[in-house]
LUMKE-919692 format. One record per residue: residue number from 1; x, y, z of N, C-alpha, C in turn; residue in one letter. Coordinates in pm, whole numbers, padded with zeros to 5 digits. Atoms other than C-alpha are relative to their C-alpha. Layout:
N
ATOM resi n.east n.north   n.up ca.east ca.north  ca.up c.east c.north   c.up resn
ATOM  NUM      X       Y      Z       X        Y      Z      X       Y      Z    A
...
# end
This chain:
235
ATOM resi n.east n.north   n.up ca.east ca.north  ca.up c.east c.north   c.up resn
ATOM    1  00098   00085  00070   20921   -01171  01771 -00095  -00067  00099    X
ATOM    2  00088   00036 -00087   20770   -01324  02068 -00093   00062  00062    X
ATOM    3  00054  -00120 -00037   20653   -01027  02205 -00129   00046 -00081    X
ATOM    4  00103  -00031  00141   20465   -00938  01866 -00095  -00140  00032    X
ATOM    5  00081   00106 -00045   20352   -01320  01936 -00139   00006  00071    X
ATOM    6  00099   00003 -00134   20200   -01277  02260 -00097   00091 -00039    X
ATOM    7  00105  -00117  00015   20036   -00945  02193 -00085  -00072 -00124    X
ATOM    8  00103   00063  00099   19883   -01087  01883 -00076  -00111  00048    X
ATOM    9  00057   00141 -00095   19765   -01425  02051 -00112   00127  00122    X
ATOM   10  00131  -00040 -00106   19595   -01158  02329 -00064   00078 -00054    X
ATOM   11  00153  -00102  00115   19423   -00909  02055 -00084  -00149 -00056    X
ATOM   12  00106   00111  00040   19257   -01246  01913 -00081  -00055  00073    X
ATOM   13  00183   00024 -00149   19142   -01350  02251 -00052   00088  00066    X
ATOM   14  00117  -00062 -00021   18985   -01027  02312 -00059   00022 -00118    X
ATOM   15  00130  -00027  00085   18806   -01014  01996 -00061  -00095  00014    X
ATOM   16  00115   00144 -00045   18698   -01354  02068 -00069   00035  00156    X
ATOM   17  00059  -00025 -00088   18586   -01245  02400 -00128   00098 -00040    X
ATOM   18  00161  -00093  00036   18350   -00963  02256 -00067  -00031 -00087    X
ATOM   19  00104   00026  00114   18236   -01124  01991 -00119  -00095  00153    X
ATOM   20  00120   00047 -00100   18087   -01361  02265 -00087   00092  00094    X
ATOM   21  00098  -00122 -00115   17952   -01075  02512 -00076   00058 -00114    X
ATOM   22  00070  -00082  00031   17816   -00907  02214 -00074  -00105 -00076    X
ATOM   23  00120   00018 -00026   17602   -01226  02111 -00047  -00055  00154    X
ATOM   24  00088   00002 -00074   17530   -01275  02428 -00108   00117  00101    X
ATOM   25  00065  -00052 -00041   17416   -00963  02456 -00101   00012 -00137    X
ATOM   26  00140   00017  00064   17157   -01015  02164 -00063  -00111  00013    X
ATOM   27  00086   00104 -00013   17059   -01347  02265 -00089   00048  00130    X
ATOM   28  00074   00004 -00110   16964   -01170  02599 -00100   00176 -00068    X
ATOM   29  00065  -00085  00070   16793   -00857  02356 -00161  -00053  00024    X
ATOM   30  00162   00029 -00037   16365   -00823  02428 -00024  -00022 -00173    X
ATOM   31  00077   00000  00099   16195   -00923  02118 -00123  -00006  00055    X
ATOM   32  00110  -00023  00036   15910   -00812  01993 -00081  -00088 -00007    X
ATOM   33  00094   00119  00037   15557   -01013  02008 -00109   00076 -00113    X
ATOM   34  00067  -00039  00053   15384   -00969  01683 -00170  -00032  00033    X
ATOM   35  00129  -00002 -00071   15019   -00893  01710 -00012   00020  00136    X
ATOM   36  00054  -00034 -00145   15086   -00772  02069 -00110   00110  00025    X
ATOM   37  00166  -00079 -00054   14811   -00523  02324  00000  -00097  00108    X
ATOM   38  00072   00072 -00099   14636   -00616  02563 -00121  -00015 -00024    X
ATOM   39  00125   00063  00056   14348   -00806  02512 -00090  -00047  00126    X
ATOM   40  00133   00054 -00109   14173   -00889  02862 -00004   00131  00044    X
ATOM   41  00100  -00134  00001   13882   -00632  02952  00050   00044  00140    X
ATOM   42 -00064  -00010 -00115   14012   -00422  03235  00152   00011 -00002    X
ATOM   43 -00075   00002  00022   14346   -00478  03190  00115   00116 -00014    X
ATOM   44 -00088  -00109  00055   14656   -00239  03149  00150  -00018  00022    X
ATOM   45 -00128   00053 -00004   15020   -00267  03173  00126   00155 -00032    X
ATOM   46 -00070  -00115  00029   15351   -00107  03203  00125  -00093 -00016    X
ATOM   47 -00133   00009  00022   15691   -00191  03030  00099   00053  00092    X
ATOM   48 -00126   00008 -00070   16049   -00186  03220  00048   00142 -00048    X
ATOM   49 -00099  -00114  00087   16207    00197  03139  00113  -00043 -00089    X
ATOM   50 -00117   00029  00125   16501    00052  02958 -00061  -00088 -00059    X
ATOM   51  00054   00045  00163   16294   -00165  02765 -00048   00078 -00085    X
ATOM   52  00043  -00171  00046   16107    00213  02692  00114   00027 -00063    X
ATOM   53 -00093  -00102  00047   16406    00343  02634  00108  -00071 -00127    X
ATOM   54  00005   00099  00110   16502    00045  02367 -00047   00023 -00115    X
ATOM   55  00071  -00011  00105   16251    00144  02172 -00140  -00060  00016    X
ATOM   56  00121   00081  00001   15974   -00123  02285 -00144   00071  00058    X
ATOM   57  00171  -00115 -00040   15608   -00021  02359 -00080  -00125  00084    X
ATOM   58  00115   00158 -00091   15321   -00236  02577 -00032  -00055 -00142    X
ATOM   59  00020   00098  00089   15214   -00364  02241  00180  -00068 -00079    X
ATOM   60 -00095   00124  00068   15564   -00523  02195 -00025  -00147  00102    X
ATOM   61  00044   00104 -00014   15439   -00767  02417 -00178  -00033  00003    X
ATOM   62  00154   00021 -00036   15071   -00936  02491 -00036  -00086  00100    X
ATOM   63  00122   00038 -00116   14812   -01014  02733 -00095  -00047 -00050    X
ATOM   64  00115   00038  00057   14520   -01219  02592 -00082  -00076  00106    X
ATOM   65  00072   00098 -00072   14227   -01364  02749 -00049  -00105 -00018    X
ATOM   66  00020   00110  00046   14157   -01702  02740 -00082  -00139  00075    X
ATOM   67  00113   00059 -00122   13863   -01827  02904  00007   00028  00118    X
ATOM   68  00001  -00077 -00099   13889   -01773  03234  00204   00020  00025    X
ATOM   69 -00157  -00018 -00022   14314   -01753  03191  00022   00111 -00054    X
ATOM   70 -00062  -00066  00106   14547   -01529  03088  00164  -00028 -00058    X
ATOM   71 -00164   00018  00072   14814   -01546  02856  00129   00062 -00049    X
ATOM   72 -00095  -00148  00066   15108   -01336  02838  00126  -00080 -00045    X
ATOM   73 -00131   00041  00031   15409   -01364  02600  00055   00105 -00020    X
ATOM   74 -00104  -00059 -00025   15690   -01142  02648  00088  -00008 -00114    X
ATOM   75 -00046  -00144 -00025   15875   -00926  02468  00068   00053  00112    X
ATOM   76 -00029  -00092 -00089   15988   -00653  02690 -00086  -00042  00134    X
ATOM   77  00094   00001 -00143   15954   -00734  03098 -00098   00092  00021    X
ATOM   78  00126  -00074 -00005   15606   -00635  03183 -00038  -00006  00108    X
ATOM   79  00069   00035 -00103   15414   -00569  03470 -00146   00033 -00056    X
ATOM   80  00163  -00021  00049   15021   -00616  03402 -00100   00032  00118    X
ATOM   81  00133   00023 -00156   14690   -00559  03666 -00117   00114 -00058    X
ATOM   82  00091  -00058  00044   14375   -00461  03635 -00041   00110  00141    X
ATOM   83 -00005  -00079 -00144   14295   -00137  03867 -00104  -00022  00119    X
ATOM   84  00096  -00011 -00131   13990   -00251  03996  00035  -00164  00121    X
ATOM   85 -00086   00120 -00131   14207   -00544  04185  00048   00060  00078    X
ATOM   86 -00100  -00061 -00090   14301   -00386  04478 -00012  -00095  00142    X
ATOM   87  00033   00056 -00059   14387   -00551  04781  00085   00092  00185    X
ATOM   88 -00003  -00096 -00135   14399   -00385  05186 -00010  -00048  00114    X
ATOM   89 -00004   00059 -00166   14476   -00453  05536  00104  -00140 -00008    X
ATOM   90 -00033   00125 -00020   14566   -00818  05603 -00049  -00073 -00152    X
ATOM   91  00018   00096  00112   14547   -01048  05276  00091  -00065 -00084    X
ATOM   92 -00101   00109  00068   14693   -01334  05032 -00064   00021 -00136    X
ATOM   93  00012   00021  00114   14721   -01298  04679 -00010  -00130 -00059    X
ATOM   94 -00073   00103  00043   14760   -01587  04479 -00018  -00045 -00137    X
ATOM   95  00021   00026  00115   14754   -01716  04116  00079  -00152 -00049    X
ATOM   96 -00079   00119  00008   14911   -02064  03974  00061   00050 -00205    X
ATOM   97 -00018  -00019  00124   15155   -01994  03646  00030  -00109 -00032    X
ATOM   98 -00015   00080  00084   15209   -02251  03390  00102   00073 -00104    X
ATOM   99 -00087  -00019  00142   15503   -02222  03152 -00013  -00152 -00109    X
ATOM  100  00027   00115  00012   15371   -02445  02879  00175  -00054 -00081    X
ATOM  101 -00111   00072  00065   15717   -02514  02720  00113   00120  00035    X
ATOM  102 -00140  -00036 -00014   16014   -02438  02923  00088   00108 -00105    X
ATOM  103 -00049  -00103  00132   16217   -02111  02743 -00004  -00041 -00107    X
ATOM  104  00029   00013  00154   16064   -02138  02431  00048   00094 -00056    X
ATOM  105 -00009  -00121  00054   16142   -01779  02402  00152   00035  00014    X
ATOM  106 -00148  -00050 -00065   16485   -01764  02540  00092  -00070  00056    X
ATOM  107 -00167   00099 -00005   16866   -01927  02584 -00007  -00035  00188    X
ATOM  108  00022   00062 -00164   16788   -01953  03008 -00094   00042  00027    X
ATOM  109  00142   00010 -00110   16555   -01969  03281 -00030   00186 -00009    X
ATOM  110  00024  -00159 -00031   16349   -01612  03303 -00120  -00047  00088    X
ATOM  111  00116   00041 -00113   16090   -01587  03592 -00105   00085 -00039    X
ATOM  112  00159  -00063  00064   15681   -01469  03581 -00029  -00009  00142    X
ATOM  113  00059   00045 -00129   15481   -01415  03912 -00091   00092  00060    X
ATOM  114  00139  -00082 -00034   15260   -01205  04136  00077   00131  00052    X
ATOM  115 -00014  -00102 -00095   15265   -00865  04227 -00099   00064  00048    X
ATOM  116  00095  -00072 -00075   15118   -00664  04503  00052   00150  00069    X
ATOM  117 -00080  -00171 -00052   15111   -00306  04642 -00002   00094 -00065    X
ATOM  118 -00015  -00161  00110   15070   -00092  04343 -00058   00133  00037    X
ATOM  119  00053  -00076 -00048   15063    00219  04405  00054   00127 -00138    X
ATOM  120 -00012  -00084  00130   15036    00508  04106  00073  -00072 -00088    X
ATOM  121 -00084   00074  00068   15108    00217  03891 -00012   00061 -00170    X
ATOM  122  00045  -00054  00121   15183    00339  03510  00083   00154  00005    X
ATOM  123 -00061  -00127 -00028   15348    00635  03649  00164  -00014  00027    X
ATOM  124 -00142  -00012 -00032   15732    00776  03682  00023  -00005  00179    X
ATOM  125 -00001  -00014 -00182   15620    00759  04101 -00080  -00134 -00008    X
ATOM  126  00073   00143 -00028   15489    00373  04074  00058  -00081  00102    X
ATOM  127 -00078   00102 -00110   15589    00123  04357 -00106  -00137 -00013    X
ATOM  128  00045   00138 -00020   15507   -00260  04396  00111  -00032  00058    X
ATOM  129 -00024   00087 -00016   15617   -00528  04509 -00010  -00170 -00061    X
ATOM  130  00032   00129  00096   15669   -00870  04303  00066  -00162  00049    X
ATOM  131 -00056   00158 -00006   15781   -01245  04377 -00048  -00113 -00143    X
ATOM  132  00003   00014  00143   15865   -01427  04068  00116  -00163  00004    X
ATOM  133 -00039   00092 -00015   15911   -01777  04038  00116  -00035 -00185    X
ATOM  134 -00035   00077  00144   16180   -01990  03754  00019  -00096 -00017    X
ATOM  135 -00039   00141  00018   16178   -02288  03595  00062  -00091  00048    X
ATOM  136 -00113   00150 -00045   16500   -02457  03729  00030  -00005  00147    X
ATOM  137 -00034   00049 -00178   16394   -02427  04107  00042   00125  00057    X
ATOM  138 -00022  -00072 -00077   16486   -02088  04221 -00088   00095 -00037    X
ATOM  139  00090  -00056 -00037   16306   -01790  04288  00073   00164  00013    X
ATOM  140 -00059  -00107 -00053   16339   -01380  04337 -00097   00103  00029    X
ATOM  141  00083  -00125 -00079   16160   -01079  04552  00042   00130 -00061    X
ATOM  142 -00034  -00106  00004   16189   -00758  04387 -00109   00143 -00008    X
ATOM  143  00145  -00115  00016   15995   -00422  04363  00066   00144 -00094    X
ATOM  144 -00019  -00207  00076   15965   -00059  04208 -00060   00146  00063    X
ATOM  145  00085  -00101 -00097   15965    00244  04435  00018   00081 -00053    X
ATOM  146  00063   00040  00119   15939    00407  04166  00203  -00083 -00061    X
ATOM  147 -00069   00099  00065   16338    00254  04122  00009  -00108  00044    X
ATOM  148  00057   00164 -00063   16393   -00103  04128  00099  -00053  00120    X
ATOM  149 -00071   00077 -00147   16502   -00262  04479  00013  -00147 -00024    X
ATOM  150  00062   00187  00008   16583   -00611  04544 -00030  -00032  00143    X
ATOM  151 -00017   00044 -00096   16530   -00809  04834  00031  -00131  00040    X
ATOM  152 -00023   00154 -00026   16626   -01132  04992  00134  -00035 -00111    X
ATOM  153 -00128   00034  00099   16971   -01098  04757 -00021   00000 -00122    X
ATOM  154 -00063  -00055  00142   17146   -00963  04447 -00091  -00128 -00114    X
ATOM  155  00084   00076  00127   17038   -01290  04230 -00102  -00102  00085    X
ATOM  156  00085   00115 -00020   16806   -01582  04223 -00003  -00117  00115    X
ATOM  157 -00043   00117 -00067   16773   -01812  04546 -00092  -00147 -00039    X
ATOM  158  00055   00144  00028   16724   -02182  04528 -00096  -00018  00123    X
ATOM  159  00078   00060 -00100   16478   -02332  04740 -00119  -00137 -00117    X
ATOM  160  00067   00085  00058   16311   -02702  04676 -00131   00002 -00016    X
ATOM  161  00153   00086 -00023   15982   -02643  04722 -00043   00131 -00190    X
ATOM  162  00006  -00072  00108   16011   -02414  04368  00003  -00106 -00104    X
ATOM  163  00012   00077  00088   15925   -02670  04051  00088   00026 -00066    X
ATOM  164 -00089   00007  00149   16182   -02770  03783 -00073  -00040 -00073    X
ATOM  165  00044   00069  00134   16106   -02825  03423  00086  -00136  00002    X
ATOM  166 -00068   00131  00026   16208   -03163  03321  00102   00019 -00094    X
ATOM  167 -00067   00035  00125   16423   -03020  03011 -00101   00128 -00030    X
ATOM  168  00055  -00064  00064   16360   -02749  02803 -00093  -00042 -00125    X
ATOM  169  00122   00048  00131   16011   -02727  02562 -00059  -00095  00135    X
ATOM  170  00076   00095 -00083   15889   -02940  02866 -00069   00104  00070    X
ATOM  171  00018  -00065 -00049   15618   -02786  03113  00025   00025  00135    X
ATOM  172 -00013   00018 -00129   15626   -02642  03450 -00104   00096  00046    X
ATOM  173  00140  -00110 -00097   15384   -02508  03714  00057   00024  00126    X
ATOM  174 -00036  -00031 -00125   15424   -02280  03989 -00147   00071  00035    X
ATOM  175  00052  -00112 -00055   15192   -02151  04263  00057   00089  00066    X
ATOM  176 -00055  -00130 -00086   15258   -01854  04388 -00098   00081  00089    X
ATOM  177  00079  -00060 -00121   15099   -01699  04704  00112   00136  00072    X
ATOM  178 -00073  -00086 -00154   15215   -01309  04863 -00134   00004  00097    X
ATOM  179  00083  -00023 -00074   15060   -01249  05183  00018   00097  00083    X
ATOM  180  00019  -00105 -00076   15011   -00956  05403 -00083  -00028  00118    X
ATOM  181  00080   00052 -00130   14965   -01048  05781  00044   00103  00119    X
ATOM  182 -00097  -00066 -00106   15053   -00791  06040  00080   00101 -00049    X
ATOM  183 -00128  -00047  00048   15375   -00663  06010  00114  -00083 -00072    X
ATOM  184 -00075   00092  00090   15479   -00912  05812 -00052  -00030 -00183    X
ATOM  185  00014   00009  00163   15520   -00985  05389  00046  -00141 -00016    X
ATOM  186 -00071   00110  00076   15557   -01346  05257 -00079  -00038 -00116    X
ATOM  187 -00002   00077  00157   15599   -01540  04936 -00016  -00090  00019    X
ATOM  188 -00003   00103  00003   15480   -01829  04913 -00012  -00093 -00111    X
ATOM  189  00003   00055  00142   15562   -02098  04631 -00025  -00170 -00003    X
ATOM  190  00055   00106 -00024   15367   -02392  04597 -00014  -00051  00152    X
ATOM  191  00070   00010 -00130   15228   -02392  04951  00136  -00054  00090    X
ATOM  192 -00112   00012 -00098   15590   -02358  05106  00016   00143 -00042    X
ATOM  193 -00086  -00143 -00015   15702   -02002  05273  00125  -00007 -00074    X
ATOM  194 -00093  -00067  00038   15990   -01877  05072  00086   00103  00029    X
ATOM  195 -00014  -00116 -00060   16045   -01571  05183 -00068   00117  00071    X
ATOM  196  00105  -00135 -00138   15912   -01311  05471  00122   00057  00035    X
ATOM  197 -00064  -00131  00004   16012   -00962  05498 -00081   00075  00140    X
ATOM  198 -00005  -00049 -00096   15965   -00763  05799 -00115   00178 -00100    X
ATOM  199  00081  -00083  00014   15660   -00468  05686  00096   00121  00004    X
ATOM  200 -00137  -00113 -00020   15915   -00172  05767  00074  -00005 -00115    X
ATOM  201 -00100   00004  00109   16175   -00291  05554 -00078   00028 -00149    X
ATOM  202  00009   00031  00126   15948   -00295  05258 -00061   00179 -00009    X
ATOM  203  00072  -00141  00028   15710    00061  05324  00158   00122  00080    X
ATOM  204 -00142  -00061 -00038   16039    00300  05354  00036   00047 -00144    X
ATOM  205 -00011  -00098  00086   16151    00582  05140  00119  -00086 -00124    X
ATOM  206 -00080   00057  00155   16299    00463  04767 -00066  -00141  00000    X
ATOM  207  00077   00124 -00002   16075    00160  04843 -00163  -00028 -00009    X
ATOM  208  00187   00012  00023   15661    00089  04871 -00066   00124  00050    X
ATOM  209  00091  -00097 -00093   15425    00375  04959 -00086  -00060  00117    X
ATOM  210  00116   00075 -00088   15199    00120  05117  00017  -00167 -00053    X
ATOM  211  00008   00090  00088   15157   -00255  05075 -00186  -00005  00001    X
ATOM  212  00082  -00022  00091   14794   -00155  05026  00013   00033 -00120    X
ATOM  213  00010  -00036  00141   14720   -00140  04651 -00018  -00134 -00128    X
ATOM  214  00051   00039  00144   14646   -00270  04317  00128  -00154  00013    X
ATOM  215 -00082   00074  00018   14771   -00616  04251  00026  -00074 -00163    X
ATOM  216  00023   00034  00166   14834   -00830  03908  00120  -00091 -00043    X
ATOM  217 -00132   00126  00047   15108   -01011  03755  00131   00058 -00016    X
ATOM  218 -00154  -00072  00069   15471   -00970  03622  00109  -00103 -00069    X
ATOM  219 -00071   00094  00064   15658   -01131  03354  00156   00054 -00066    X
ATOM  220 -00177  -00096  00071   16078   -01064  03240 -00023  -00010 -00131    X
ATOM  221 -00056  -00083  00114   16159   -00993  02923 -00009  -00196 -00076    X
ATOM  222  00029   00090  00108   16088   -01302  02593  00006  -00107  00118    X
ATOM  223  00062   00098 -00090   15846   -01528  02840 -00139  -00002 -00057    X
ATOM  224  00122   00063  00053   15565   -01735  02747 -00076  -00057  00124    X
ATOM  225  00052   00074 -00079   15329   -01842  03016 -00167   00025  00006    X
ATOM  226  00124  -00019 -00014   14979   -01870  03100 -00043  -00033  00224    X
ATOM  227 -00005  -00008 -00082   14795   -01753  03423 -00143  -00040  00059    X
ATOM  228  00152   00015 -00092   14503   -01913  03645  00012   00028  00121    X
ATOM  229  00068  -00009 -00085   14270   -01853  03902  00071   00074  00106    X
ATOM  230 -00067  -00124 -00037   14410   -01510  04011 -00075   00044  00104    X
ATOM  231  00115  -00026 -00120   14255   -01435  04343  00019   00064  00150    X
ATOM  232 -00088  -00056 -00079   14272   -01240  04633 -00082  -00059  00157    X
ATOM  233  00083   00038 -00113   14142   -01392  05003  00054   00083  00152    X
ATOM  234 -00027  -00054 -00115   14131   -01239  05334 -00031  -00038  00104    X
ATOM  235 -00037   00160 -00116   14172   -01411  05661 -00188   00036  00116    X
# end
């Protein structure tokens, strides 16, 4: 009888265990943005393959223009850029995002930020490079050669000079600056280095063709933010 006990007592706490993994695997599910596209002139974009392979399309999320901003809400992680942004040699990207209300869209922090380097972007042979700031202070470097690499570690690092929201539904702003100097790659977030990568490490086979190329944005998967004064300078 005890025996029967126990085993029964541990079939209940694994169905209670999957019931939780399986909503938390629909709370972490892409929804759809109705009325998505892309809506600023120029513009184009490419969905995550397993969000593709989900079912989702570029119009499950959107891109709108909005005076001189843009506004993307997420859906399916996106990477956006317009082709005639390209940037070569020595140079600093930079753009400032605004999340106006802390995961509005979603149960935790998801990050938005800049990427640079595109190279046959849109394609099954695409590569970038992205740095992608979140809400509660940390930060992450990743790219697509055409599969996805990380760098600077498996998850999210902290660093202070990355803005917290005050509370969710509250806002937050990040700048974000990559730069290309030499033989060197850094991130910079709100006018503190973050992270620098060694040029080598990043142009290398299953990784960048070049960090010449097309630059633009990149947002994860059900994110709301808006993006200014997107710009590229050279020293």
């Amino acid at each position: 009888m005890k025996k029967q006990m126990i085993r029964f007592a541990a079939f209940v706490i694994a169905l209670f265990v999957i019931g939780l993994l399986q909503v938390s695997a629909q709370e972490n599910d892409s929804v759809g943005v109705k009325g998505g596209g892309v809506f600023a002139k120029g513009w184009t974009g490419k969905i995550d393959a397993k969000e593709a392979a989900a079912g989702m399309t570029l119009n499950s999320a959107k891109l709108a223009q909005e005076g001189k901003s843009l506004h993307v809400t997420t859906g399916p992680a996106t990477t956006y850029w317009n082709p005639a942004n390209i940037a070569k040699g020595d140079y600093t990207v930079s753009a400032t995002f605004t999340e106006p209300k802390y995961m509005n869209l979603n149960d935790h922090p998801h990050p938005y930020g800049l990427m640079i380097a595109g190279n046959e972007l849109g394609t099954d042979n695409q590569s970038y490079l992205y740095c992608a700031a979140y809400g509660n202070g940390t930060f992450i470097v990743r790219g697509m050669g055409p599969q996805p690499f990380q760098m600077g570690g498996r998850g999210p690092q902290a660093n202070a000079a990355v803005h917290k929201a005050a509370g969710v539904g509250q806002p937050v702003t990040q700048e974000i600056a990559m730069t290309v100097k030499g033989d060197q790659v850094t991130c910079s977030i709100n006018k503190t280095v973050v992270a620098t990568f060694e040029k080598s490490a990043l142009v290398a086979a299953g990784k960048l063709k070049s960090t010449d190329g097309v630059y633009g944005i990149r947002f994860a998967h059900n994110t709301d933010g808006i993006v200014t004064d997107l710009k590229i300078t050279k020293p």
